[in-house]
C-alpha positions as CSV (number, residue, x, y, z in Angstrom):
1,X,-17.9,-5.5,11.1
2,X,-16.7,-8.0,13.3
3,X,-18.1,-9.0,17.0
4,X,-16.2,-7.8,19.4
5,X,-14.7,-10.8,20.3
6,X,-13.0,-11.2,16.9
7,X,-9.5,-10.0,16.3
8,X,-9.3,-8.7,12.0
9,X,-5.7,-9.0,11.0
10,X,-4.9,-8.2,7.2
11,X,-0.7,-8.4,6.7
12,X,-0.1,-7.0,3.3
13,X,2.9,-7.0,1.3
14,X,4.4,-8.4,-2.1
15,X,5.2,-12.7,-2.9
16,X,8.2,-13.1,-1.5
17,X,8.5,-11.5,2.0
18,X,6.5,-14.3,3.5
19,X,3.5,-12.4,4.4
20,X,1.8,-16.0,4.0
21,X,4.1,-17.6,6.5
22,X,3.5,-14.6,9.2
23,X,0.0,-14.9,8.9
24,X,0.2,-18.7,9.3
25,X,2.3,-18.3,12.2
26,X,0.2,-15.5,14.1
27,X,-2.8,-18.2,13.5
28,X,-0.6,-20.9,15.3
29,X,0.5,-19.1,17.9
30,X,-3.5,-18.1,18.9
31,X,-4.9,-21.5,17.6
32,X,-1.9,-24.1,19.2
33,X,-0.7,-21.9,21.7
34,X,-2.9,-19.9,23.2
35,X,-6.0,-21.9,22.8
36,X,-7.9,-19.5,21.1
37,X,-9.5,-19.9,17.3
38,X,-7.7,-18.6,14.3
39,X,-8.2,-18.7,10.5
40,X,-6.0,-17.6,7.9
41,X,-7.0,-16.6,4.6
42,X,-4.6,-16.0,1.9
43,X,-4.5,-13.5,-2.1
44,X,-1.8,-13.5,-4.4
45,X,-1.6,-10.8,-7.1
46,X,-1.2,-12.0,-10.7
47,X,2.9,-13.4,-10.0
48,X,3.3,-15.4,-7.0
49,X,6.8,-13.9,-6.1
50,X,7.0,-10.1,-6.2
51,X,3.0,-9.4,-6.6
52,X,0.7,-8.4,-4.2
53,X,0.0,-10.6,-1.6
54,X,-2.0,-10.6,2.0
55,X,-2.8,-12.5,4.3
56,X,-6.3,-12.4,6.5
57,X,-6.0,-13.5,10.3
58,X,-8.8,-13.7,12.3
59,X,-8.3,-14.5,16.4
60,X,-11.1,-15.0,18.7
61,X,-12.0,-16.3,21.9
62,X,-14.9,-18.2,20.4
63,X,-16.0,-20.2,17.2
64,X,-15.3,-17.7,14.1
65,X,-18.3,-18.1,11.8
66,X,-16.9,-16.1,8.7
67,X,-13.4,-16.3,8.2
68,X,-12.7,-13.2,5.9
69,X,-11.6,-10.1,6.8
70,X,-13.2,-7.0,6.0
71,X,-12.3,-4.2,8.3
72,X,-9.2,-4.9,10.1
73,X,-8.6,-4.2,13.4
74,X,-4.4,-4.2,12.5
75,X,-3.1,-3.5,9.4
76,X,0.5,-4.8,8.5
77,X,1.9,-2.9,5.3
78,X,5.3,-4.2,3.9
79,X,5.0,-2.2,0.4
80,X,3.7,0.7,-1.2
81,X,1.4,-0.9,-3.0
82,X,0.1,-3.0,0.2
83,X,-0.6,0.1,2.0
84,X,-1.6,2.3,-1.1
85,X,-4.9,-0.5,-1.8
86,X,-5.3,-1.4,1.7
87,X,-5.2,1.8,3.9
88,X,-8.5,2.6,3.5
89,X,-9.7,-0.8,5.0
90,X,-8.7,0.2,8.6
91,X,-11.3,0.7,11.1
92,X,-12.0,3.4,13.7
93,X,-9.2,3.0,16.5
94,X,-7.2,0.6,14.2
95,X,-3.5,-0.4,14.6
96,X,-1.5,0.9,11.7
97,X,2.3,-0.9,11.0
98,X,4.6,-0.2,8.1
99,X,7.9,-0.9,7.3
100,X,9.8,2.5,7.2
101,X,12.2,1.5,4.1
102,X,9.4,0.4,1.9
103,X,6.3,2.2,2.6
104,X,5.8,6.0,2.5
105,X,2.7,7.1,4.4
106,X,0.2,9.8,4.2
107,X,-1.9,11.8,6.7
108,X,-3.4,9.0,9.3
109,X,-7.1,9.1,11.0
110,X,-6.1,10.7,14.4
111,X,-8.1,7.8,15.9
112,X,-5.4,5.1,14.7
113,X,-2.4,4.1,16.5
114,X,0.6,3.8,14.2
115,X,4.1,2.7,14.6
116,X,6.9,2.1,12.0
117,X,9.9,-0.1,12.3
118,X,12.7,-1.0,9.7
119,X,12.0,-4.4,9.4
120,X,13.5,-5.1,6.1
121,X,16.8,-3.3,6.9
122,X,17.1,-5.2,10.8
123,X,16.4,-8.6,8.9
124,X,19.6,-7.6,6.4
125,X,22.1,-6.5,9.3
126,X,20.4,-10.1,10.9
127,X,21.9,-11.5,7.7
128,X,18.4,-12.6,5.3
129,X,16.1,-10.0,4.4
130,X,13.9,-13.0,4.2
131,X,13.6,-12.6,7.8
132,X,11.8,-9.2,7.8
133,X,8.4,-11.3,8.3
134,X,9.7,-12.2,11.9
135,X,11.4,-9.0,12.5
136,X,7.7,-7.4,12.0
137,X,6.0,-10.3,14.4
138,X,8.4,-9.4,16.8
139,X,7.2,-6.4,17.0
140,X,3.9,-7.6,16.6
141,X,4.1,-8.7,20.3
142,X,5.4,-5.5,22.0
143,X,2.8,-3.4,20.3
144,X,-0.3,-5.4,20.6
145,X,-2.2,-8.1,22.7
146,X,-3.4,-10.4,19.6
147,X,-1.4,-13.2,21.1
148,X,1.1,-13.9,24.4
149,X,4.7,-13.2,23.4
150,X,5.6,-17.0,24.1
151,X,2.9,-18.4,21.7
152,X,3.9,-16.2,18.9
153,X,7.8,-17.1,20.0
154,X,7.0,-20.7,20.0
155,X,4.9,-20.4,16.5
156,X,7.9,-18.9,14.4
157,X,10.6,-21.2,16.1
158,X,7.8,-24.7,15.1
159,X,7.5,-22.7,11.6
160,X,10.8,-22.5,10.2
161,X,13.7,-24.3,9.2
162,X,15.6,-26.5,12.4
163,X,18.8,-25.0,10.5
164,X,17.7,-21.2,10.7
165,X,16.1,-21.6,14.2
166,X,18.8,-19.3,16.2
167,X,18.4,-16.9,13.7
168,X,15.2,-16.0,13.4
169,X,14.8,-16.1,17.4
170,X,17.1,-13.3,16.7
171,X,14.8,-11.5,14.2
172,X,12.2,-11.9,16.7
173,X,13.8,-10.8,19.8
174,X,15.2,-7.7,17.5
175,X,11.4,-6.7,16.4
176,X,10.2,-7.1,20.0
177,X,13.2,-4.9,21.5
178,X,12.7,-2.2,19.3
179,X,8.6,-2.1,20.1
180,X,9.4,-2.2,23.8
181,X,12.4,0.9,23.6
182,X,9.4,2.5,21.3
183,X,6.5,2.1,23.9
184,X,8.7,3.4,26.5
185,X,9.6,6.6,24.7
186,X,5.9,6.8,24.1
187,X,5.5,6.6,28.2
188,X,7.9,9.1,28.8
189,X,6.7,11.4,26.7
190,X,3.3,11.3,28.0
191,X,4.8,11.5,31.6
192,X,6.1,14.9,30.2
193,X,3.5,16.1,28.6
194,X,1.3,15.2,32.1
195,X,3.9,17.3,34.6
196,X,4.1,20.0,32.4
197,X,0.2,20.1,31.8
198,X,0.4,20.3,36.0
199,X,3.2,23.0,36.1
């Protein structure tokens, strides 16, 4: 297990979706951004494109002595496969992500918070399913504190083409919207559940 100050990410998917290039990016934004230290680690399933494929982030606020994942702290699943081999990996009070087109879930450890978003599906109405890796990092950034919003927003616009730029802002913003209007409905139905648990 990792020490407490280290942050375990594994994003999972298939070659292709650019689970490489989020996980390079979510190391940026901690490492160049926000001054903390970030490693990135990096499988590929027997083909490149359409294989299974991860990638290992580690964040911490100090020097990372082993830079492997072994029980994540978030898990990022963007296929059935990614989730089916990895689910099991995800520690007590883990953060579970899927994408809701691709990956069908099972029963979840109570302990875990989950959330789902259609990241391929945003990324095609966006114009490029190629852009579902930044649709999920958006995302990313409403739902947890691994990095500031503007480090991971200045990672992914430094990490990508200067001609697709004002589109994948777009992606971005369109993952972090839709984990804001989630944690909201999450607020207000725990402000319901509290007055009627007073009434």
């Amino acid at each position: 297990m990792a020490p407490q100050h280290e942050k375990e990410i594994l994003i999972t998917g298939f070659g292709g979706q650019g689970i490489v290039l989020a996980g390079n990016i979510l190391g940026k934004a901690a490492a160049i951004h926000d001054g903390k230290h970030a490693t990135l680690t990096q499988s590929y399933g027997p083909e490149a494109r359409g294989g299974s494929c991860s990638a290992q982030v580690m964040i911490s606020d100090e020097e990372i002595l082993f830079p492997y994942v072994e029980q994540p702290q978030v898990l990022v699943c963007m296929s059935q496969e990614s989730y089916t081999k990895n689910i099991g990996l995800l520690g007590p009070g883990g953060l579970l992500i899927w994408d809701t087109d691709l990956v069908q879930t099972g029963e979840h450890d109570p302990n875990w918070v989950t959330y789902s978003i259609p990241a391929t599906r945003f990324a095609e109405e966006l114009g490029s399913e190629m852009m579902a890796n930044i649709v999920m990092l958006g995302f990313l950034s409403a739902v947890s504190d691994l990095v500031s919003v503007e480090a991971l927003r200045q990672a992914v616009l430094s990490s990508v083409p200067p001609q697709t730029k004002d589109k994948n802002a777009k992606a971005f913003e369109r993952g972090r919207e839709y984990g804001e209007a989630i944690l909201k409905s999450v607020a207000m139905q725990d402000e319901s559940r509290n007055r009627d648990d007073k009434t």
